[in-house]
C-alpha positions as CSV (number, residue, x, y, z in Angstrom):
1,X,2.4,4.8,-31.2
2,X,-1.4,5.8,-31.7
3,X,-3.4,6.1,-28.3
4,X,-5.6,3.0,-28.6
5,X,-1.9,1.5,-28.2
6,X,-0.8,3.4,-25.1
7,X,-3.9,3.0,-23.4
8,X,-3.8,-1.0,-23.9
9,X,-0.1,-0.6,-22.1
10,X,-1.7,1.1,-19.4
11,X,-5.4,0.2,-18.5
12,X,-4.6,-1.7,-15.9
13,X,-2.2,0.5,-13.8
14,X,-5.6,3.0,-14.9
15,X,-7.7,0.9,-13.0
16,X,-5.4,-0.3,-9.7
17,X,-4.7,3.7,-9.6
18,X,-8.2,4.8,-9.8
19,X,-9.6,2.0,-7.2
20,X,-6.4,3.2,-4.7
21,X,-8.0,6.8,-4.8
22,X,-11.3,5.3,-4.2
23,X,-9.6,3.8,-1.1
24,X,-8.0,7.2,-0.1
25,X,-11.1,8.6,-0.1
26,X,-12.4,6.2,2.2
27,X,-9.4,6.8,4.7
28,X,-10.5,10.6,4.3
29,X,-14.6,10.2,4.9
30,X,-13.5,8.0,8.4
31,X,-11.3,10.4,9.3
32,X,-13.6,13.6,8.4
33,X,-16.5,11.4,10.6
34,X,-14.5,10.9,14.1
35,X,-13.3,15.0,13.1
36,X,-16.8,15.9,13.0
37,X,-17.5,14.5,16.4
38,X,-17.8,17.5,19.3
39,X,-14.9,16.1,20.8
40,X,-12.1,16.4,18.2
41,X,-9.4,14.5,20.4
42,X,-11.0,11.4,21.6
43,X,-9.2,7.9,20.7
44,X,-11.1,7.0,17.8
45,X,-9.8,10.1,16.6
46,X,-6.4,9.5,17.3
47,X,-6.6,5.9,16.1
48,X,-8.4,6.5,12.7
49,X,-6.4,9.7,11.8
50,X,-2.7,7.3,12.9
51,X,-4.1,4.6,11.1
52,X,-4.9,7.1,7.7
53,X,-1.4,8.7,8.0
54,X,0.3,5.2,8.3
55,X,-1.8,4.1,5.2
56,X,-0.6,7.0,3.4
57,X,3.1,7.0,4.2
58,X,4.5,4.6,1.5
59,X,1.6,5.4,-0.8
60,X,3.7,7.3,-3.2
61,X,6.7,5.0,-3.4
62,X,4.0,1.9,-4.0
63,X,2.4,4.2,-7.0
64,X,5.5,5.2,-8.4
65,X,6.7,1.4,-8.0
66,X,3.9,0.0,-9.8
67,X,3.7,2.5,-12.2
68,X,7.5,2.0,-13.5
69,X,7.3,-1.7,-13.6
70,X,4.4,-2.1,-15.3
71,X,5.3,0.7,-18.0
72,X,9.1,-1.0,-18.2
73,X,8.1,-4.7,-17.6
74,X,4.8,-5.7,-17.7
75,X,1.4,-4.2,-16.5
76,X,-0.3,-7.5,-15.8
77,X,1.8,-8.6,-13.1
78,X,2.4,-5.0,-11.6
79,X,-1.6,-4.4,-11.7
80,X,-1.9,-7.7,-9.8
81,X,0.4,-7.0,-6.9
82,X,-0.9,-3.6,-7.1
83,X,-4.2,-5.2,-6.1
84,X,-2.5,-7.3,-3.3
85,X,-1.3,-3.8,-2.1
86,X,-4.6,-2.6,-1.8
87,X,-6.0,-5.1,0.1
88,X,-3.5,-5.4,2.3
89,X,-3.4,-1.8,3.0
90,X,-7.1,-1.8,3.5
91,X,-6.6,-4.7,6.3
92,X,-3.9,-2.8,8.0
93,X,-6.2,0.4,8.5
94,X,-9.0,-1.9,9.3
95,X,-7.2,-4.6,11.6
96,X,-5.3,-0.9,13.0
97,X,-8.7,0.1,14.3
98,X,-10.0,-2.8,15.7
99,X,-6.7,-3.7,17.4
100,X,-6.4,-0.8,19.3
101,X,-9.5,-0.3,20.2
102,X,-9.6,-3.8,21.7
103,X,-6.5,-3.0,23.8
104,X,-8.2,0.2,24.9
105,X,-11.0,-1.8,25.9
106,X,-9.0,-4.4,27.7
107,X,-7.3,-1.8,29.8
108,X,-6.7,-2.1,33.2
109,X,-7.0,1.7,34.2
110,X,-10.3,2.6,32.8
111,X,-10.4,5.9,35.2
112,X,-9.2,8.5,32.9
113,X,-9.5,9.6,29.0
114,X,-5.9,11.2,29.3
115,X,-4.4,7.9,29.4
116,X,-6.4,6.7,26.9
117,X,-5.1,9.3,24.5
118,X,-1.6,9.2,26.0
119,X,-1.8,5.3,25.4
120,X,-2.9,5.8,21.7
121,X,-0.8,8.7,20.8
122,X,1.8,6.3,22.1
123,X,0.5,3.3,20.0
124,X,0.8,5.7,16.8
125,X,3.9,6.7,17.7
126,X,5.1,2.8,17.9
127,X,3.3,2.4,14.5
128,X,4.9,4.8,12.4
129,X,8.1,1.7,12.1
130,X,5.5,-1.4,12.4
131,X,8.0,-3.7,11.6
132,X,6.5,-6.4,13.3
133,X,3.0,-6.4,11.8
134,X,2.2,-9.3,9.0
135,X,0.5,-6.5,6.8
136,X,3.6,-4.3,7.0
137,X,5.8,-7.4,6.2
138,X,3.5,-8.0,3.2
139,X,3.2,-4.8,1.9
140,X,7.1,-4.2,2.1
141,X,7.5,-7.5,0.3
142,X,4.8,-6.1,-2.7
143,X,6.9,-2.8,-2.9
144,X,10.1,-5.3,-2.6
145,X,8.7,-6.7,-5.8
146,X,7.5,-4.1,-7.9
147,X,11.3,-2.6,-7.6
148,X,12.5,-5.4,-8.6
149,X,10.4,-5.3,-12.1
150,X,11.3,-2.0,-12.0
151,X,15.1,-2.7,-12.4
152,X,14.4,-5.5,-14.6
153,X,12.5,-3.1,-16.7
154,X,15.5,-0.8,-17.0
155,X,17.5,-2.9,-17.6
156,X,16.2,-4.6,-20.2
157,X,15.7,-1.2,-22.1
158,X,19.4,-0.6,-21.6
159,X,20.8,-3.8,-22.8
160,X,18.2,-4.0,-25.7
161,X,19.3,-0.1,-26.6
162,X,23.3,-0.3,-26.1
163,X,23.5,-4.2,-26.7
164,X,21.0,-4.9,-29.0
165,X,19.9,-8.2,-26.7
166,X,16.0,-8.0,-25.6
167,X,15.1,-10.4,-22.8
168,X,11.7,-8.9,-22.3
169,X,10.2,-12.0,-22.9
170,X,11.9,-14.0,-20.3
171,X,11.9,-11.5,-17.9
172,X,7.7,-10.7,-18.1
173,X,7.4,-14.6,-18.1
174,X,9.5,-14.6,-14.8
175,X,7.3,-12.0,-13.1
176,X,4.2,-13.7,-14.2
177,X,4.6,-16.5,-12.6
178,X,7.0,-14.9,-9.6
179,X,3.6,-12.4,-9.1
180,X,2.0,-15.7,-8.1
181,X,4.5,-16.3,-5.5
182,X,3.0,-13.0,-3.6
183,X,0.1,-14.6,-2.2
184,X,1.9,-17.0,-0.1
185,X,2.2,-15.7,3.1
């Protein structure tokens, strides 16, 4: 296999990869900007540095994910929910900002920036199993589906090895059209 041909297997799990470390370093820049702040542990802190380490706690599994179904299986469908990821992930650490802080501001005991922190520490706390949140849902389901090509992927390659039966192209024709299916909510 000459590069030109790897590279054409892989461009796209290149390009989902490469725009998920321009995310990152988004995450990093708002944290590094409430960290610059003189007050180091004010809320905002709290929230955006929670909200970054939420982000970043099933980052490995989902590259890992994509990357093994879309070198086993197929890289179209694997870049696509890879991109579903992203977005998602990027409206969690958004929406995770913005909710917070609304609920800070809707507060009841304004009197005191110790329960302010308490309250947020709390909220991040809570957060780290957000099984109730639509983007968590959604972004379990992607990672759901991209192990799925994954075994599909594998197991293709076994039965094509040991059995000498290739369903490659049923199965990449499945996850086309089942990487449609990820959109609906």
């Amino acid at each position: 296999m000459n590069s030109s041909t790897a590279v054409e297997n892989i461009y796209l799990l290149v390009i989902v990869t490469l725009i998920s470390v321009l995310q990152n370093a988004f995450f990093a820049q708002k944290v590094e900007r409430e960290c610059q702040k003189e007050n180091k542990h004010t809320p905002s802190f709290e929230r955006v540095s929670c909200a970054n380490r939420n982000c970043m706690d099933a980052y490995p599994t989902f590259l890992a994910v994509m990357w093994c179904a879309g070198v086993c299986l197929s890289q179209a469908p694997a870049a696509f929910a890879g991109i579903i990821y992203l977005l998602v992930r990027q409206k969690y650490f958004i929406g995770y900002l913005g909710h917070t802080s609304q609920r800070l501001a809707d507060s009841s005991s304004p009197n005191s920036l110790k329960k302010k922190r308490r309250f947020v520490k709390k909220q991040c706390l809570i957060s780290l199993w957000p099984c109730s949140t639509p983007g968590y849902m959604f972004g379990k389901r992607i990672i759901g589906f991209l192990l799925l090509m994954c075994i599909l992927g594998i197991f293709n390659f076994l039965l094509c090895r040991y059995y000498g039966s290739d369903y490659k192209e049923y199965t990449e024709t499945i996850t086309n059209a089942a990487s449609a299916l990820l959109l609906l909510p």
